[in-house]
C-alpha positions as CSV (number, residue, x, y, z in Angstrom):
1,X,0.0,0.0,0.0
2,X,1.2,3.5,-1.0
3,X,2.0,6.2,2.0
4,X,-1.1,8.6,2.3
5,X,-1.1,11.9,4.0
6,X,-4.1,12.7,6.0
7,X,-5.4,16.3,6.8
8,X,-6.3,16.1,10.4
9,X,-8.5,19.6,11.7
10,X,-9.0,19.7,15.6
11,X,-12.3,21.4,15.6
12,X,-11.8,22.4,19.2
13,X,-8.1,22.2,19.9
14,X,-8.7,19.2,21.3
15,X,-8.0,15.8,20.5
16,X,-10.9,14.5,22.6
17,X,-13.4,16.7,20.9
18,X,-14.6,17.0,17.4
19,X,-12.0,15.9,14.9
20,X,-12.3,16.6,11.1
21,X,-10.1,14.7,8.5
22,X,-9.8,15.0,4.6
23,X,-7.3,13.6,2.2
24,X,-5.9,15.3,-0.6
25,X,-7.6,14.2,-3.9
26,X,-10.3,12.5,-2.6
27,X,-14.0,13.7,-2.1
28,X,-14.8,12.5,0.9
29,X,-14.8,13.4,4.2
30,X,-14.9,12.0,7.7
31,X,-15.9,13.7,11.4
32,X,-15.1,12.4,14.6
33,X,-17.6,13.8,17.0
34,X,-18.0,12.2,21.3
35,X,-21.8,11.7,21.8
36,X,-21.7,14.5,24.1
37,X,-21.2,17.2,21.5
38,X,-23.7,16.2,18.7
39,X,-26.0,19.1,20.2
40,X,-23.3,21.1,19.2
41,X,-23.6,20.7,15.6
42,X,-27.1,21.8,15.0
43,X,-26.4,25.6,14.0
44,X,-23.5,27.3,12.4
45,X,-21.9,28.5,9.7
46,X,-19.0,25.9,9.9
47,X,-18.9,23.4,7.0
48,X,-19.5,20.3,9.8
49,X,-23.3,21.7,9.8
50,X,-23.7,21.5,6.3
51,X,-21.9,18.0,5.7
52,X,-23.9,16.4,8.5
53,X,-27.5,17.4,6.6
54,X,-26.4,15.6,3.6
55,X,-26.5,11.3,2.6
56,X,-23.6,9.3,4.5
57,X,-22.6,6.1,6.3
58,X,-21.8,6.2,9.9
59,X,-20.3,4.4,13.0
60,X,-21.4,4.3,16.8
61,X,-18.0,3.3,18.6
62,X,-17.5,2.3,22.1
63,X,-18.2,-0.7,24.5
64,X,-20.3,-3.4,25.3
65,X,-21.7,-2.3,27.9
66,X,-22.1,-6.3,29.4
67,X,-18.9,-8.0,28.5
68,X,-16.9,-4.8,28.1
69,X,-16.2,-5.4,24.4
70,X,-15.7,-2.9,21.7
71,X,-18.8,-2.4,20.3
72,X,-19.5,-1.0,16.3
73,X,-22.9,-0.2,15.1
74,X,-23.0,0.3,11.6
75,X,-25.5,2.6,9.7
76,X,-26.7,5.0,7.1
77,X,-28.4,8.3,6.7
78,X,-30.3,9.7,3.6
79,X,-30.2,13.1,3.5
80,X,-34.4,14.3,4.3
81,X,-37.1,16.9,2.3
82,X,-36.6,18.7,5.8
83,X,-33.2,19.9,4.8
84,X,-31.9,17.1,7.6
85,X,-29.6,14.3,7.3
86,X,-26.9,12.4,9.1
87,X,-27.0,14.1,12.5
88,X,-30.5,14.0,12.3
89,X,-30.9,10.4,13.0
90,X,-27.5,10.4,14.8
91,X,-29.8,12.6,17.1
92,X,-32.4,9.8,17.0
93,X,-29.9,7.2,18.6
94,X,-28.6,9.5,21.0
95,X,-32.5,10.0,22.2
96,X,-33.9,6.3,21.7
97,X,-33.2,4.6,25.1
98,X,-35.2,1.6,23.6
99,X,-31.9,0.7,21.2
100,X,-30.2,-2.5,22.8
101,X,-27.1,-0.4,21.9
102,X,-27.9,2.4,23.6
103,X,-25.2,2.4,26.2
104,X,-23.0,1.1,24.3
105,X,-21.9,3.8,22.3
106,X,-19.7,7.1,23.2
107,X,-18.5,8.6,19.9
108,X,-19.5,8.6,16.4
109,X,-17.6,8.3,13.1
110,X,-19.4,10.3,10.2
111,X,-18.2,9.7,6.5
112,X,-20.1,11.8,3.3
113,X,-18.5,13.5,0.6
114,X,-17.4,17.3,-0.1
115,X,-20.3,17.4,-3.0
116,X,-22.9,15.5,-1.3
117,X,-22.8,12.9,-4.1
118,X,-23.7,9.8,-2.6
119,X,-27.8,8.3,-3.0
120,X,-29.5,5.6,-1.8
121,X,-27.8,2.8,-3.6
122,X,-24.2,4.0,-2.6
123,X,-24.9,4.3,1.1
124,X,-26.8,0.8,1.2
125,X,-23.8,-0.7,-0.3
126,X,-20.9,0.9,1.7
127,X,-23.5,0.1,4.8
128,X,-23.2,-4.0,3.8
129,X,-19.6,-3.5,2.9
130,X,-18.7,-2.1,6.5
131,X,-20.6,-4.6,8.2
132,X,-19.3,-7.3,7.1
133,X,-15.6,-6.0,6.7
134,X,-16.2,-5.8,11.1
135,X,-17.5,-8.9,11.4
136,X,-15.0,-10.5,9.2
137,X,-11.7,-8.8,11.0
138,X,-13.8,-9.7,14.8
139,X,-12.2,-7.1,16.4
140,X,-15.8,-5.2,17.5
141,X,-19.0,-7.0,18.4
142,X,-21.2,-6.0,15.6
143,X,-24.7,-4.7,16.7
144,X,-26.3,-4.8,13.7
145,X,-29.1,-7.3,13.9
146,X,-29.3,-8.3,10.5
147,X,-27.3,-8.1,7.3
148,X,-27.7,-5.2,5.2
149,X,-29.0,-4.7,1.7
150,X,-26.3,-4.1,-0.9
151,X,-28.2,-2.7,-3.4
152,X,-27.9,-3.0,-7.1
153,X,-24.5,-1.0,-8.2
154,X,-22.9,-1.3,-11.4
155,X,-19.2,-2.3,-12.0
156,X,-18.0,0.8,-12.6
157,X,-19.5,1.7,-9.3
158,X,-18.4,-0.6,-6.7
159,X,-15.3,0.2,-7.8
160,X,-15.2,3.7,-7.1
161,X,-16.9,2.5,-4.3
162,X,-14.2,-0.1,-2.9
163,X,-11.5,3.0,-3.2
164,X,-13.6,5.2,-1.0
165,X,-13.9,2.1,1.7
166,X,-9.8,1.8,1.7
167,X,-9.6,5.3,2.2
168,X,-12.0,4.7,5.2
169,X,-10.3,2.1,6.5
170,X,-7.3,4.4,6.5
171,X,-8.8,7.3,8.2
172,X,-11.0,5.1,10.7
173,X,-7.6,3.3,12.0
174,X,-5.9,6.8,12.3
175,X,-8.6,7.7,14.7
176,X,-8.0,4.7,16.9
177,X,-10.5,2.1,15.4
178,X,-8.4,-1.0,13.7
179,X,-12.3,-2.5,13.1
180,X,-11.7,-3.4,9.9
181,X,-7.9,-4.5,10.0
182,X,-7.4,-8.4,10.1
183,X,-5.1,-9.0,12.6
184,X,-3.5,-11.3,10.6
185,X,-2.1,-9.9,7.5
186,X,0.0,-11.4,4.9
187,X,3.2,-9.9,2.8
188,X,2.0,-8.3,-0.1
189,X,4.9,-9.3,-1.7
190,X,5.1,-13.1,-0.8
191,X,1.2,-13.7,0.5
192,X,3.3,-15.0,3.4
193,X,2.7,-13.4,7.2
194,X,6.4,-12.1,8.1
195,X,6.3,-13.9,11.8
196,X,7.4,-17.8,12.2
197,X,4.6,-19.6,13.4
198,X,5.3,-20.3,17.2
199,X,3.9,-24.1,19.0
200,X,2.2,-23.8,22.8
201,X,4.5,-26.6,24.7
202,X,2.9,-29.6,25.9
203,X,-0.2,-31.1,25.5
204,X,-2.8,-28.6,24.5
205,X,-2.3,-27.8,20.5
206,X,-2.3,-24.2,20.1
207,X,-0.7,-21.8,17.4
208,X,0.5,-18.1,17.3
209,X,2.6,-15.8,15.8
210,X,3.8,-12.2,16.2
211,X,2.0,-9.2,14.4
212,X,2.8,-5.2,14.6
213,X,0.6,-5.2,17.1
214,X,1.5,-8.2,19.7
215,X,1.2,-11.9,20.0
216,X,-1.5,-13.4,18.0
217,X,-3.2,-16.8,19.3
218,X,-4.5,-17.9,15.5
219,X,-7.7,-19.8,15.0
220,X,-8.1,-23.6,15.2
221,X,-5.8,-23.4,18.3
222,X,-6.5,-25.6,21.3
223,X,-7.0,-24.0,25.1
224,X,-7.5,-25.9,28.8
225,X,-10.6,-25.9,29.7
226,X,-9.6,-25.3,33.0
227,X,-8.3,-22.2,35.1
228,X,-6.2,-22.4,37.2
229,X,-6.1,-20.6,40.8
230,X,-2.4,-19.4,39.5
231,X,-4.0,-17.8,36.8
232,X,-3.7,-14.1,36.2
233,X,-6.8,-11.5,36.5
234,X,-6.1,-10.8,33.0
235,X,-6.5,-14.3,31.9
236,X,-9.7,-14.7,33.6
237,X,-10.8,-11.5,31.9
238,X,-9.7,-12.5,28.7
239,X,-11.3,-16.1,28.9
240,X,-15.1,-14.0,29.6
241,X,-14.7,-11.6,26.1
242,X,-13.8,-14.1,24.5
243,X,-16.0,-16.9,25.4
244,X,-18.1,-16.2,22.1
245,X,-14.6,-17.1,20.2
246,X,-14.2,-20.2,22.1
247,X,-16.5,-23.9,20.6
248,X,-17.9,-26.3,23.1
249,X,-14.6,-28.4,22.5
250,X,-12.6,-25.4,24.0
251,X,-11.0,-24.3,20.0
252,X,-10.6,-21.1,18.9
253,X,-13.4,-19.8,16.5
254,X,-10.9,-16.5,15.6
255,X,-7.7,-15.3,15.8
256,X,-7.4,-13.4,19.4
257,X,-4.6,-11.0,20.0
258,X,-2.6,-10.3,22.9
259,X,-0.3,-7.6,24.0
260,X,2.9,-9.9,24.8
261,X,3.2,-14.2,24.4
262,X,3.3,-14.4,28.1
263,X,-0.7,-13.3,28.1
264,X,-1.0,-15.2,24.8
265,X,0.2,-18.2,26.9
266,X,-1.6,-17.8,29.9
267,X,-5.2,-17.8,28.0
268,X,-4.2,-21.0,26.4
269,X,-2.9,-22.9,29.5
270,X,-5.1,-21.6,31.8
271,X,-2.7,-20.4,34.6
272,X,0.6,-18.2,35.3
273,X,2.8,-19.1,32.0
274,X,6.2,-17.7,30.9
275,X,5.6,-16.6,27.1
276,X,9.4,-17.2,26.3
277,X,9.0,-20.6,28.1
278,X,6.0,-22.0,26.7
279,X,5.9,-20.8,22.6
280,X,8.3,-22.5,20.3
281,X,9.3,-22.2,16.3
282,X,9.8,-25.5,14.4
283,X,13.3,-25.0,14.4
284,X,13.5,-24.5,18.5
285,X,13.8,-21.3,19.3
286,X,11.4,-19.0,21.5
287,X,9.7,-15.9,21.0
288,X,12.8,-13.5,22.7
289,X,15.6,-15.7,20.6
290,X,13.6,-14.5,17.1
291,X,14.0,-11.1,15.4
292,X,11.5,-9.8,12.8
């Protein structure tokens, strides 16, 4: 992937207010605004106002608010006869304590473009496209209820369409959301991940390998079905948000990552493990003997 340069506006002079980012040669645009300051965006002259009356796609971001899980809701906005649009029924969440999502969400990620340019048929498709790019990468719990329509786009469409969803993705990861980044990602160049793949010790058959990001625990591995009283508060944690990523058989239903192999090793045995100890290449060495 080429290097891209992003345009980043702090609205407020604050990184923990509204954010507004652009890209140079590219029509969309994307605002980052906390729950809290929606009101805000009701009246002005400022160009925030005007985007958020038109057609776009949009993400409520924050936590489950049960298992304490990163939580996504995807959806779109069409912009209305009463001049309203996006914030409009960004408004409507924010005010609808009936939503099952409702307290799960703390900040909202607005995309639309500089022309207003998108209808119907482009906002159903990046809607499906978005969904299923978070489901597929399992990084947020996914509140949609049901699948999406794509609609009925042309060739020549869902192309253009597929370059505004990588620039997106781009500007979505910037702001501290890898939702649709697989945590596994292979070498362009070879289709090969960069990382040897690394072999729990001992009985349980578990796999894993290192990413930019931390120690990886891929899918298909085994884990104990026990815990035990050794085990860490963090691997207790990490056994209950991930029990949806774990079969009946105790296997791995997803790729789970971890911030070093010790906690990588720790969820799979079920107790106090040394990563260094415990993960091993084919060729025998551990994870602090390899350099990547």
């Amino acid at each position: 992937m080429r290097s891209k340069t992003i345009n980043v506006f702090l609205m407020d002079g604050d990184p923990t207010c509204k954010i507004k980012c652009t890209l140079q040669n590219w029509t969309g645009i994307a605002y980052k605004i906390p729950r809290t300051m929606l009101e805000d965006c009701k009246e002005g002259e400022k160009d925030i106002v005007k985007h958020l009356k038109q057609t776009g796609i949009y993400f409520l971001l924050g936590e489950d608010s049960n298992t304490g899980n990163k939580a996504i809701y995807v959806g779109q906005a069409v912009s209305r006869k009463n001049g309203e649009g996006l914030l409009c029924r960004l408004l409507e969440h924010k005010r609808n304590m009936k939503e099952k999502y409702w307290n799960d969400w703390n900040e909202v990620i607005v995309f639309t473009t500089q022309n207003d340019s998108f209808g119907p048929t482009e906002i159903s498709y990046l809607e499906n496209k978005f969904t299923n790019l978070a489901r597929s990468a399992g990084r947020y719990e996914v509140k949609n209820g049901n699948e999406p329509n794509p609609g009925n786009i042309t060739e020549e469409k869902e192309s253009e369409l597929l370059e505004y969803v990588d620039y997106a993705r781009i500007i979505i990861g910037m702001l501290g959301h890898k939702v649709f980044e697989q945590l596994v990602k292979s070498n362009p160049l070879t289709n090969k991940v960069d990382s040897p793949i690394f072999y729990f010790k001992g009985k349980i058959k578990a796999t894993g390998i290192f990413t930019n990001e931390g120690f990886v625990v891929l899918k298909g591995s085994s884990i104990s079905p026990k815990l035990n009283p050794s085990a860490h508060k963090f691997t207790i944690k990490a056994r209950e948000m991930n029990k949806n990523k774990i079969d009946e058989n105790y296997i791995l239903l997803e790729d789970v990552l971890f911030t070093s192999p010790s906690a990588a090793a720790g969820f799979v045995g079920g107790s106090s493990l040394s990563g260094n100890a415990m993960w091993v290449t084919s060729y025998g060495k551990s994870p602090k003997d390899v350099e990547l």
